[in-house]
N, C-alpha and C positions, 0 to 999 in steps of 0.2 A: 048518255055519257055523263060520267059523274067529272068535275071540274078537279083538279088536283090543287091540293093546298099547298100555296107557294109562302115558304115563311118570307117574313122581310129581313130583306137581309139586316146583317148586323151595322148597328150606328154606330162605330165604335171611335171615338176619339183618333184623328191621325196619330202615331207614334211620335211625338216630340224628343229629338236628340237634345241630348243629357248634354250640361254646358259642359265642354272639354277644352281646357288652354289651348291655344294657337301661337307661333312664332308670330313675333313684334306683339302682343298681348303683353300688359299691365295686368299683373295680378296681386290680389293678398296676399303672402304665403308668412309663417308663422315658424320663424327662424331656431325658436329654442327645440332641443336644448343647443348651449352656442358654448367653445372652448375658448379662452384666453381673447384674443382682440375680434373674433366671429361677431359678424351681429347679432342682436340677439332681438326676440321677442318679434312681433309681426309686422314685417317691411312690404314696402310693394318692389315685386321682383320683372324684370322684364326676360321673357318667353325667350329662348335662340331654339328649342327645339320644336320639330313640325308639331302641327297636331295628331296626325297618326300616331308617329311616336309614343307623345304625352298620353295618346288614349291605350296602347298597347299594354305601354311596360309601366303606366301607372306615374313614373316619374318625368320632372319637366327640368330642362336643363335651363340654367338661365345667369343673371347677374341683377343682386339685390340693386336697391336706389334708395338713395340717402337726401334727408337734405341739412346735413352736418356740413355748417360752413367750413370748416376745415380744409375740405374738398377742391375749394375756391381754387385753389393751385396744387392741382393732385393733376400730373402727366396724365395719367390714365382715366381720369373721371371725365366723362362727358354731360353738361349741364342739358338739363331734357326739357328744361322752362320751371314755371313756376306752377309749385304743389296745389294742391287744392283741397279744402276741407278744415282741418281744426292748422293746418302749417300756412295756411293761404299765403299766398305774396311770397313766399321762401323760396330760393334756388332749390331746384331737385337736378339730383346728378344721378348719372348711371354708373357704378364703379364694376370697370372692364376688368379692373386685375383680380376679382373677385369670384369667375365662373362657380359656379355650386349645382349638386343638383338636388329635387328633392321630393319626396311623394305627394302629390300634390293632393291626392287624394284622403291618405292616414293626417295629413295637415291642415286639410278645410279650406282648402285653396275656395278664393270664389275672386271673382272679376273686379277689378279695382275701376271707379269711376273716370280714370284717364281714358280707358278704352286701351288703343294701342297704338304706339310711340310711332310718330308719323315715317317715311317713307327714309327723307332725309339723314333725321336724325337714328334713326337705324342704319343707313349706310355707315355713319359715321361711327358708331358704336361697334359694327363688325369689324373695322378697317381699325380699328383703336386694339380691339381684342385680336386681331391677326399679326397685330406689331408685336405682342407678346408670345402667343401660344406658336405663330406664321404657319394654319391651314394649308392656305394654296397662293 
């Protein structure tokens, strides 16, 4: 009886899922081109849409974050703590009246070092953006 040759199976690297935004995720997203008061050039934007979503249709629905003092007493801006990296020590706000959306992907979205905007302060940024658009 001759033995049959058994290949070894393949080693192949697990399939690693491709980074794809997630709702309450902090990202880069790179705002230009921007018309008249738009902001413009590459902000960190906070996620309101799922990740399925964002991985379907390519685009991510969300609201940029600033840390333009200005802000300081803007009804709609919600303060998300203090920035981090070349703004360190600055208020960053989330500006709710701002909703946008945008291909995250044609724009080179990649994950901003906050991670994403705690539990809290995302209730409080829904409930800020429901006063304006009122969802449900």
């Amino acid at each position: 009886m001759v033995a049959a040759n058994k290949a070894a199976p393949d080693k192949q690297k697990p399939k690693r899922k491709s980074w794809v935004p997630d709702r309450q995720d902090i990202i880069w997203i790179d705002c230009n081109p921007q018309v008249g008061r738009e902001m413009r050039d590459t902000h960190p934007f906070l996620v309101l849409s799922p990740r399925i979503f964002n991985e379907k249709t390519s685009l991510v629905i969300g609201l940029p974050m600033t840390t333009a003092e200005y802000n300081s007493d803007n009804p709609f801006a919600v303060v998300a703590g203090k920035a981090k990296g070349r703004k360190t020590g600055q208020t960053s706000y989330v500006l709710c009246h701002q909703p946008q959306s945008f291909d995250w992907r044609l724009r080179k979205a990649k994950a901003h070092p906050l991670g994403a905007l705690p539990n809290a302060l995302f209730a409080q940024v829904c409930e800020r953006l429901n006063q304006i658009i009122q969802v449900g």
